[in-house]
C-alpha positions in Angstrom: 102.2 132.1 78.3 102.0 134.2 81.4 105.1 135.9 82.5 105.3 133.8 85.9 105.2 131.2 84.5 108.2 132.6 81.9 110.1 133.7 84.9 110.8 130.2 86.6 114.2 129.1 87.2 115.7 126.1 86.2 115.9 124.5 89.5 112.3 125.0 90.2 110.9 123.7 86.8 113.2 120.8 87.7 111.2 120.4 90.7 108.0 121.0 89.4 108.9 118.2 86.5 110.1 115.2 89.4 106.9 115.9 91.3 104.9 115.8 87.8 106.8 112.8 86.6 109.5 110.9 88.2 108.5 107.8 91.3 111.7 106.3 92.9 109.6 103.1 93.1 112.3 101.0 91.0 110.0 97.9 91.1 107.0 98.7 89.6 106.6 102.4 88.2 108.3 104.5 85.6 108.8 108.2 85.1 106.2 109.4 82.5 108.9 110.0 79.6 105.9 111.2 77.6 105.0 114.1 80.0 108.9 115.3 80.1 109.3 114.9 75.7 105.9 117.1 76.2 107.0 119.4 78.5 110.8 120.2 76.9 108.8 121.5 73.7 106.4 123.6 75.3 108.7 126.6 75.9 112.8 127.0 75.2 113.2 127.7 78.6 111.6 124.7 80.0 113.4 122.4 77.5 117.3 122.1 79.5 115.0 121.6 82.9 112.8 119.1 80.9 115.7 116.9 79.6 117.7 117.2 83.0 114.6 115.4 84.7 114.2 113.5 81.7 117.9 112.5 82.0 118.0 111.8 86.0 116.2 108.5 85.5 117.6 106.0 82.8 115.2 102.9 81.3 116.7 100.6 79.1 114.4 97.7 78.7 114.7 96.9 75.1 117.7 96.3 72.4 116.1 99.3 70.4 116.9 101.2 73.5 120.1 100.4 73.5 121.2 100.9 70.6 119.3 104.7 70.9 121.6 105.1 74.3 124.5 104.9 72.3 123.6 107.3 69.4 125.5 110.7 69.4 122.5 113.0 70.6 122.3 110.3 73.4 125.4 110.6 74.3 125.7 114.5 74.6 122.3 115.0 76.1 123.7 112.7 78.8 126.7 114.5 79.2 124.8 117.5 80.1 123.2 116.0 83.1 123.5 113.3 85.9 121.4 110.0 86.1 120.9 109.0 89.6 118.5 106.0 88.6 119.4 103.3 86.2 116.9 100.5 85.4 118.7 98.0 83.1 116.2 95.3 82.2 117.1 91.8 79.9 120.9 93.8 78.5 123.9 91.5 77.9 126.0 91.4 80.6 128.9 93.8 78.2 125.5 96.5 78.1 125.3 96.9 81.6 128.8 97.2 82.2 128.5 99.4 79.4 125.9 101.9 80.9 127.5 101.5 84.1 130.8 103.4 82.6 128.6 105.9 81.3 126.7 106.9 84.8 129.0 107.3 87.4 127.0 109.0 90.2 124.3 106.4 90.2 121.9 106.5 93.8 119.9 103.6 92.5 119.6 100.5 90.3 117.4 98.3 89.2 119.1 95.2 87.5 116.7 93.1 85.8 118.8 89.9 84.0 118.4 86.7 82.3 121.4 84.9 80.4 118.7 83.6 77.4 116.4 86.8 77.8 113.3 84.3 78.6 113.6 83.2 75.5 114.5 78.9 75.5 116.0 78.5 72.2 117.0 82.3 72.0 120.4 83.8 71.5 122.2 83.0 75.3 124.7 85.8 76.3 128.6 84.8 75.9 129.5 85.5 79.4 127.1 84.7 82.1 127.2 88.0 84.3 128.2 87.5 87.8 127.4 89.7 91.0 130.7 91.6 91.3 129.2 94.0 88.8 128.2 95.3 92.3 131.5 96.3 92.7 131.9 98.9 89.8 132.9 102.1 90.7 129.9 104.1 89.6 127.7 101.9 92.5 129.9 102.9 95.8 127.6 105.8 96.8 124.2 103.7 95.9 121.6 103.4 98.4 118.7 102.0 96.5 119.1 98.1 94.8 116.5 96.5 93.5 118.0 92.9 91.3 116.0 90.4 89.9 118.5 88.5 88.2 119.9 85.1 86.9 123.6 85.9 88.3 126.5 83.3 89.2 129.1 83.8 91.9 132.2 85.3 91.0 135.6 84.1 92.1 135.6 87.2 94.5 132.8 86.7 97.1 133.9 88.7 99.9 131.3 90.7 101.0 130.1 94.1 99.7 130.6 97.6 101.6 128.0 98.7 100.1 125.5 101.8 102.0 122.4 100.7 100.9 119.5 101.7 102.7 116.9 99.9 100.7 117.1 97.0 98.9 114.9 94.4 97.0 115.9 90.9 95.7 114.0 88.6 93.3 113.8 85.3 91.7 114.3 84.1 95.9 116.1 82.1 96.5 119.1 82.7 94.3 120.2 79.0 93.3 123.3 80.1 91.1 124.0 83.1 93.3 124.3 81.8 96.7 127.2 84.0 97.8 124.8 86.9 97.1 122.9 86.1 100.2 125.9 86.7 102.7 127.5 89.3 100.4 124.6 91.4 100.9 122.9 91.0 104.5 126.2 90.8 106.1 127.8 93.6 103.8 125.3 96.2 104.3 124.0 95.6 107.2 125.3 98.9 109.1 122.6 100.7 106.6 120.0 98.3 105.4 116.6 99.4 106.8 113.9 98.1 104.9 114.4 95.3 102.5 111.7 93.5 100.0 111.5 89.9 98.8 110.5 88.2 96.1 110.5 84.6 95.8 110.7 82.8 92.4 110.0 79.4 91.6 113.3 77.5 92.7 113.3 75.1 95.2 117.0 74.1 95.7 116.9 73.2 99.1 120.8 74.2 99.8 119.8 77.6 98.5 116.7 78.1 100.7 118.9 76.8 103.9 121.2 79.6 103.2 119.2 82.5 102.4 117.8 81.8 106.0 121.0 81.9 107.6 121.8 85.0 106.0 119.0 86.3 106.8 119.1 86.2 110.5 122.1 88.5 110.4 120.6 91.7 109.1 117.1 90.5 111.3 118.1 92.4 114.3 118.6 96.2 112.7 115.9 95.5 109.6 113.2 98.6 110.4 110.8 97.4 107.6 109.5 93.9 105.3 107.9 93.6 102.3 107.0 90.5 100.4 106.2 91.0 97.1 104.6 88.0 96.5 103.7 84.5 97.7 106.8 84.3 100.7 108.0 80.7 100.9 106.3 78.9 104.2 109.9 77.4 105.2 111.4 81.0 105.3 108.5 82.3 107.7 108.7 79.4 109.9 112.7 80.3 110.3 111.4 83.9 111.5 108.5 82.7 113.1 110.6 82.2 116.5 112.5 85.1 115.6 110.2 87.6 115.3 110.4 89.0 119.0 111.4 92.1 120.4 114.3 91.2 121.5 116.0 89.4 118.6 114.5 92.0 116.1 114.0 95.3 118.3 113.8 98.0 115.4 111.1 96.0 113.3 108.4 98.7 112.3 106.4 97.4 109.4 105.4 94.3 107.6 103.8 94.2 103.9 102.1 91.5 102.7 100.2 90.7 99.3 96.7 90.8 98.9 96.5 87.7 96.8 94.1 84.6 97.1 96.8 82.2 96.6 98.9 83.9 99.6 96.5 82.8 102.7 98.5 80.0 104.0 101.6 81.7 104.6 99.6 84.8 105.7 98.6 82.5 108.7 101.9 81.9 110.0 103.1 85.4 109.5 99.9 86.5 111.6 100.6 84.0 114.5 104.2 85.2 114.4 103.1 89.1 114.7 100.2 88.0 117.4 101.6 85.9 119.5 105.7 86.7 120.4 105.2 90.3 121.8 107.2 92.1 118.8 108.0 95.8 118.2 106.0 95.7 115.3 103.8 98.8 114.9 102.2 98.0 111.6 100.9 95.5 109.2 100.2 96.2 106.0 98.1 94.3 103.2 98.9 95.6 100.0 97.5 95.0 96.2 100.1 94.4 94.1 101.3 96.3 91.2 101.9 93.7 88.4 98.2 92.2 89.2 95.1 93.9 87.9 92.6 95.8 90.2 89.9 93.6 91.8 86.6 94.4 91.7 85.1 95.6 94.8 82.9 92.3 95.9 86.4 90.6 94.7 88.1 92.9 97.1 85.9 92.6 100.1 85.1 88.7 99.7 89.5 88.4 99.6 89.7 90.9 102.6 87.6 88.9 104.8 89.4 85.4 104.3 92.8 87.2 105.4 90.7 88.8 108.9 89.5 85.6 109.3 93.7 84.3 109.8 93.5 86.6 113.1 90.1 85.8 114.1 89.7 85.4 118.0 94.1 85.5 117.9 93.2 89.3 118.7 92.2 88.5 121.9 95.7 87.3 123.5 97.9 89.8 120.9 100.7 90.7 123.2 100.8 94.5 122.7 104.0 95.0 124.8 102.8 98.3 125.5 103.0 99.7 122.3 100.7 101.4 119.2 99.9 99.3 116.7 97.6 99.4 113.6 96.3 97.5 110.9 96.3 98.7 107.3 94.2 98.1 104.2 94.4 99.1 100.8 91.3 100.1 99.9 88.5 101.9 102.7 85.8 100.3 103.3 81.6 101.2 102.2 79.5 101.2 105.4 77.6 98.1 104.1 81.0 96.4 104.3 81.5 97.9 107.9 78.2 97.0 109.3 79.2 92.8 108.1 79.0 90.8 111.5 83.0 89.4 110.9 84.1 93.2 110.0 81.9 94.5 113.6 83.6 91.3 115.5 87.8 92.3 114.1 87.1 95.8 114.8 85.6 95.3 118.3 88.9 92.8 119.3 90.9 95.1 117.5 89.7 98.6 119.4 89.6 96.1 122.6 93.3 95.6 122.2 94.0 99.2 121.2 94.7 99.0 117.9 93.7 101.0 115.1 92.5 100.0 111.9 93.4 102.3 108.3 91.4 101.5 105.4 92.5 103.5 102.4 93.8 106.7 102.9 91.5 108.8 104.7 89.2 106.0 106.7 90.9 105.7 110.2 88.5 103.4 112.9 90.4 104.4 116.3 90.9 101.8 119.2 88.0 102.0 122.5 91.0 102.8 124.7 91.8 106.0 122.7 88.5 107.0 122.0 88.0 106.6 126.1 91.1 108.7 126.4 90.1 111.3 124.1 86.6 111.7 125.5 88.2 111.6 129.3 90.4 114.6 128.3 87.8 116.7 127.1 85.7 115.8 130.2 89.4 117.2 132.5 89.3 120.0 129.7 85.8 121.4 130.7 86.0 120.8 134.8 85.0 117.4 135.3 86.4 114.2 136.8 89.4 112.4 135.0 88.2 109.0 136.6 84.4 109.4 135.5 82.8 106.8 133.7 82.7 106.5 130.1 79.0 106.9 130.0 79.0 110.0 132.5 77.3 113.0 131.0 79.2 116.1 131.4 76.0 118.1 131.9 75.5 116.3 134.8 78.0 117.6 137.0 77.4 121.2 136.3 73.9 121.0 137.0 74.9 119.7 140.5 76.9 123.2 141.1 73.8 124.8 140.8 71.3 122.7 142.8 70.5 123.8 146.9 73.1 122.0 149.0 72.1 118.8 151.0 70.5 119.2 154.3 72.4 118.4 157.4 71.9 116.1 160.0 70.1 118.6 162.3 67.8 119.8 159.9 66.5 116.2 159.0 66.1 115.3 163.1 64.1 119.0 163.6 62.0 118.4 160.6 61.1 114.9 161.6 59.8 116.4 165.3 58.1 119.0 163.7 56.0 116.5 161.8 55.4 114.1 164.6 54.3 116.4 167.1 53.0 119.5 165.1 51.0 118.2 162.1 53.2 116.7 159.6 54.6 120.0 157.7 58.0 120.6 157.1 59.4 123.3 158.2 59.8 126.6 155.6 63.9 126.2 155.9 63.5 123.0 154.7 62.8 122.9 150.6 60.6 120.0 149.3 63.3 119.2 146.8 65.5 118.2 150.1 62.6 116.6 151.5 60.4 114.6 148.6 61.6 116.2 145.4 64.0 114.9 143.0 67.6 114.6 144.7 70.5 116.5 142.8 73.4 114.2 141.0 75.3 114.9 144.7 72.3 114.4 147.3 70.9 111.3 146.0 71.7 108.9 148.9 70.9 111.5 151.4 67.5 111.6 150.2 66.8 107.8 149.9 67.0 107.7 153.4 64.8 110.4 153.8 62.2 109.5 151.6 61.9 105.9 152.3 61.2 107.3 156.0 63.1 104.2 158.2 63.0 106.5 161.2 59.4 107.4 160.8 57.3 104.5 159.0 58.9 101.9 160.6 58.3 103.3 164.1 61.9 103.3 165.3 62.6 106.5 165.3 59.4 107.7 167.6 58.2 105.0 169.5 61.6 103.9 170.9 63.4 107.0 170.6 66.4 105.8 168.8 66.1 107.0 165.4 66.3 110.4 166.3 67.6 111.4 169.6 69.3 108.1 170.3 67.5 107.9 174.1 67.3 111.5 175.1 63.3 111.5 174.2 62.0 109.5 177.0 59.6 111.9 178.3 58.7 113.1 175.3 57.7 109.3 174.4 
């Protein structure tokens, strides 16, 4: 092994192993355990920065894993190091409790929990856990929630003090939980910023009715939405005259699912963003983790149906003077680009100057930018700010370069010359300003000239007003 690579310190192999290894994303993804068992037997020295990754994020997800957290070299590896992130998925209500004792400097959980595991005739858990586990004292500094849980409401349901900054609730709306709703949105509000949904299969009417109450508490400081799945079409409608900048005036972003069973919901949340003149500043359609990839006709076929929900909406989208752009997962083949319904969203898009992000590299800028962009560089190298779009620079420094326009007195003496001596111009006269092809800043001077009103037409010579206005009587 090289020596650099011997000579690391611990705190930057730990940094090099959360980069390689560990996602925060508490919903879907998992730190590779396999990579950090691999790397804390590579080399001694890499094994105590290994296992203190290794340690920071917590999965119990099985009873086989439980029983391993409680075995003694569990228990003094963990002693070593802290666990920020717990994910305790299907335990007993007395095993969460249980690993909550043993990690008291927790940042984030993920709380996964069913009283009968899934199972219908399975073994039920004695005591149904309720949400004041949310009060233990190893959770008062956590800023990251993520529960998809069966709880019931405690005797307790004031609300929780909570900071949480992000949080994610599933199994929507929570029928045996319904304190949950208030103890949450109302509790944290002074911190909660982005929060996620997921709804289940429940439709308890009195449940539903409150979760949109709640809601509307924490709707004027939430920053950012994600629905994880199909949202419920009742809920949308509640935010559908809500959704305003002035009843929700930091909303940033909105996620929504790329699924084919999603659409009709997906209309009303596109009216809603359309229509009320939010603060919204980006939409986002996003695959979802826990379904498997489509292919790429699949993709684009999907994609189309959810442009087709904006369709000709674009054209009255109340942009309240902000930026805004569309997102999509995937970027998109030129074939795709050059389909008439994919020219017609980014033409009403660009129109209403919005951009348009495929992927992570693809980027279709709005017309008004573009226009912007090209107007700079036109002020950049000497031209007009006010020019035309289709103006070509090399236009107007040509022009510096061309003879200047002939005046007034030139054109009457030339015109004399050729009436009474022959027809020749005079030599101070050049045949570009007479004839020839009239610069970029001559060209209506030498219309006039060359269509010859004062001569052809007789009005300048055989009345005398076209070019001394009287004064050539005798001459005439």
């Amino acid at each position: 092994m090289p020596d650099a690579v011997q000579s690391l310190h611990a705190p930057v192999l730990e940094r090099i192993f959360h980069f390689a290894s560990l996602d925060f994303d508490l919903w879907s993804a998992n730190p590779d355990y396999g990579t950090l068992k691999a790397c804390a037997l590579v080399h001694s020295p890499w094994r105590h920065p290994a296992q203190a990754t290794l340690a920071k994020h917590v999965r119990i997800a099985s009873p086989a894993a439980m029983d391993a957290i409680r075995s003694r070299d569990a228990k003094r590896m963990l002693a070593l190091h802290s666990t920020h992130v717990l994910d305790s998925t299907l335990q007993w209500g007395i095993d969460t409790y249980w690993l909550l004792d043993r990690f008291p400097k927790l940042r984030s959980l993920r709380l996964e929990y069913d009283p009968v595991r899934g199972q219908v005739d399975g073994e039920r858990d004695e005591e149904w856990l309720t949400w004041d586990i949310f009060r233990h004292p190893s959770l008062v500094g956590i800023t990251n929630l993520a529960c998809k849980a069966d709880l019931q409401d405690p005797s307790d349901t004031t609300v929780l003090t909570l900071p949480l900054v992000t949080l994610t609730l599933g199994n929507l709306p929570l029928q045996n939980a319904k304190g949950l709703h208030k103890a949450l949105f109302t509790g944290c509000k002074p911190t909660l910023r982005t929060i996620s949904l997921d709804f289940g299969a429940c439709t308890d009417k009195a449940a539903l009715d409150d979760l949109i109450e709640q809601f509307q508490v924490v709707a004027t400081t939430i920053e950012h939405l994600v629905f994880l799945n199909k949202p419920n079409i009742n809920f949308l409608m509640s935010l559908h005259s809500k959704m305003n900048a002035t009843k929700m005036p930091l909303f940033y972003s909105v996620k929504y699912p790329l699924l084919p069973n999603a659409l009709a919901p997906f209309n009303i949340l596109a009216l809603a963003c359309v229509n009320n003149g939010t603060s919204l500043v980006e939409f986002c359609l996003v695959e979802p983790a826990y379904e498997p990839l489509a292919s790429a006709d699949d993709h684009e076929r999907l994609v189309l149906r959810y442009l087709a929900a904006f369709g000709s909406r674009l054209d009255s989208f109340n942009m309240m003077g902000r930026k805004f752009r569309f997102r999509f997962p995937r970027e998109w083949s030129a074939r795709f680009v050059k389909l008439p319904e994919i020219a017609r969203f980014l033409d009403r898009a660009g129109a209403r100057g919005c951009d348009v992000w495929c992927g992570v590299d693809q980027k279709f800028e709005s017309t008004v930018k573009a226009m912007e962009k090209r107007k700079g560089k036109r002020v950049a190298k000497g031209g007009a700010g006010d020019e035309s779009d289709g103006t070509d620079d090399s236009s107007s420094t040509t022009s510096q370069h061309t003879q200047p326009p002939p005046t007034l007195a030139q054109v009457q003496q030339a015109i004399r010359q050729m009436t009474l001596g022959g027809g020749r111009p005079p030599r101070s006269l050049s045949p570009s300003a007479m004839g020839g092809a009239p610069s970029a800043s001559a060209k209506g001077k030498g219309k006039a000239v060359d269509k010859g009103k004062g001569v052809d037409k007789g009005k300048g010579v055989d009345k005398g007003k076209g070019v001394d206005k009287g004064k050539g009587k005798a001459r005439a």
